[in-house]
C-alpha positions as CSV (number, residue, x, y, z in Angstrom):
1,X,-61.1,-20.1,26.5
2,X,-61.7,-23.1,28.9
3,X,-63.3,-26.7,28.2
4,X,-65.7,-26.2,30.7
5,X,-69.2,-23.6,29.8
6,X,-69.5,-23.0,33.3
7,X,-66.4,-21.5,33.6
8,X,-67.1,-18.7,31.0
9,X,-69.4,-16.2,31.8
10,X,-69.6,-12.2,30.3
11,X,-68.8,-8.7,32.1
12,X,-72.2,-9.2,33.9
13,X,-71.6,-12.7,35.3
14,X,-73.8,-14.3,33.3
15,X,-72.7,-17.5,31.3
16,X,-71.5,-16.5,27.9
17,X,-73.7,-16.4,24.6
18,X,-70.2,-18.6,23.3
19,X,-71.1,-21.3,25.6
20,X,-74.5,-21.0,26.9
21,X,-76.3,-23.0,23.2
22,X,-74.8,-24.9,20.4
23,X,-73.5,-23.7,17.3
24,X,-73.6,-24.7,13.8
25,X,-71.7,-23.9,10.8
26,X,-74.2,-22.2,8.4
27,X,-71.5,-20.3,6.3
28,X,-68.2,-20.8,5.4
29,X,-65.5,-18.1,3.7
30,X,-61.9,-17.9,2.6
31,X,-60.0,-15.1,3.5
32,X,-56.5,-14.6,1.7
33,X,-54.0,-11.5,3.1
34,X,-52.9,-11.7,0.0
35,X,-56.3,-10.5,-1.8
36,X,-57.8,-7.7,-2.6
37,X,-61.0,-8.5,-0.1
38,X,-60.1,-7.5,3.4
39,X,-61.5,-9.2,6.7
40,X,-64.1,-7.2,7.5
41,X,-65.2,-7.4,3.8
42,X,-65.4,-11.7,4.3
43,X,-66.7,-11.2,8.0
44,X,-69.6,-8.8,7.1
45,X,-70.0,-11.2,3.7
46,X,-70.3,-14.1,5.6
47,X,-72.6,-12.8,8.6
48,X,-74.9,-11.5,5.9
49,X,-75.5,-15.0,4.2
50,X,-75.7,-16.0,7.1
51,X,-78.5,-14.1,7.9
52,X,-80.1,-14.1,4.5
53,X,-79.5,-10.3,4.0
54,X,-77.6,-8.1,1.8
55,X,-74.0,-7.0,3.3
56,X,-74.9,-3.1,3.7
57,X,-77.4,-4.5,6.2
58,X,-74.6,-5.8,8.7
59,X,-73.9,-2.5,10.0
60,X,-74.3,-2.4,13.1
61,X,-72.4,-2.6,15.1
62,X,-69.4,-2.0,13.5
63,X,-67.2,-4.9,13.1
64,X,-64.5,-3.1,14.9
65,X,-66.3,-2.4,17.8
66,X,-66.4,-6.1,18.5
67,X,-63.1,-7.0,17.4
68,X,-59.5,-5.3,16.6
69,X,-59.3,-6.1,13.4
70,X,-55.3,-5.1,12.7
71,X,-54.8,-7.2,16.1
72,X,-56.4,-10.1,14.5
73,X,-54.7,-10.0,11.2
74,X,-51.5,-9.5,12.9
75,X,-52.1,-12.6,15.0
76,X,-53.3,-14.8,12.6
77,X,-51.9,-13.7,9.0
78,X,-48.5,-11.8,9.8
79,X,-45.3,-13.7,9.4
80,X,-45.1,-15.9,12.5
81,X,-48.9,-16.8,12.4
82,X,-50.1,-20.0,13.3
83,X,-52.1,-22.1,10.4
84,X,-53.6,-24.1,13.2
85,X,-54.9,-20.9,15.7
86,X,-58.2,-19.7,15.7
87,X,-60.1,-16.6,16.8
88,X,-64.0,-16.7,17.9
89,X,-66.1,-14.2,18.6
90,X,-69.8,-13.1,19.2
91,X,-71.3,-10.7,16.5
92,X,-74.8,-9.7,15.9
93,X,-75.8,-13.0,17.4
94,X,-73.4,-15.3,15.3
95,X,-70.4,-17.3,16.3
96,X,-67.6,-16.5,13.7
97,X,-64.3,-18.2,13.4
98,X,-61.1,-16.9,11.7
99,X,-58.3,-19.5,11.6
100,X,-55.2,-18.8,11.0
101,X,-55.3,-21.1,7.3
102,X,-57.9,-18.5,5.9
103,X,-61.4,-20.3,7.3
104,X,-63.8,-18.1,7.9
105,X,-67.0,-20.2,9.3
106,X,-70.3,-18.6,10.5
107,X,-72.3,-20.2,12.8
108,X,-75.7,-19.7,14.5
């Protein structure tokens, strides 16, 4: 991702959702590879507080047709992975951050 908003635009052209208003953290989660709770179980959790609603209502879309999941683990959690990285995406019109130290932050 670039510094500059105007830079990042989606498929269409258009400037991306990531850029285009500002973000606040609204919901924060751990996430432990170590746990029983996978990442799609603290995602969804945290999306849904987020949005005041019970986790079987974040459905749709799936979480892995936003993200890879494995890929992000891998990335992030695997031996090798970087406390200090980060992955953010776009999902049901949230920003969410996974860092690679377990922080899980939701924002809107």
């Amino acid at each position: 991702m670039s510094d500059s908003p105007e830079e990042e635009v989606d498929q269409s052209g258009q400037p991306s959702l990531l850029y285009s208003r500002q973000w606040h953290p609204v919901e924060r989660r751990s996430f432990d590879p170590e746990d029983d709770a996978d990442l799609v179980t603290v995602v969804i959790g945290g999306v849904a507080a987020a949005e005041g609603v019970d986790p079987t209502a974040v459905a749709t879309p799936p979480l892995g047709s936003v993200i890879d999941v494995e890929a992000v683990e891998r990335a992030l959690f695997e031996r090798g992975g970087v406390e200090a990285a980060a992955m953010r995406f776009v999902y049901r019109g949230t920003l969410v951050e996974i860092r690679g130290d377990g922080r899980v932050t939701v924002f809107q």
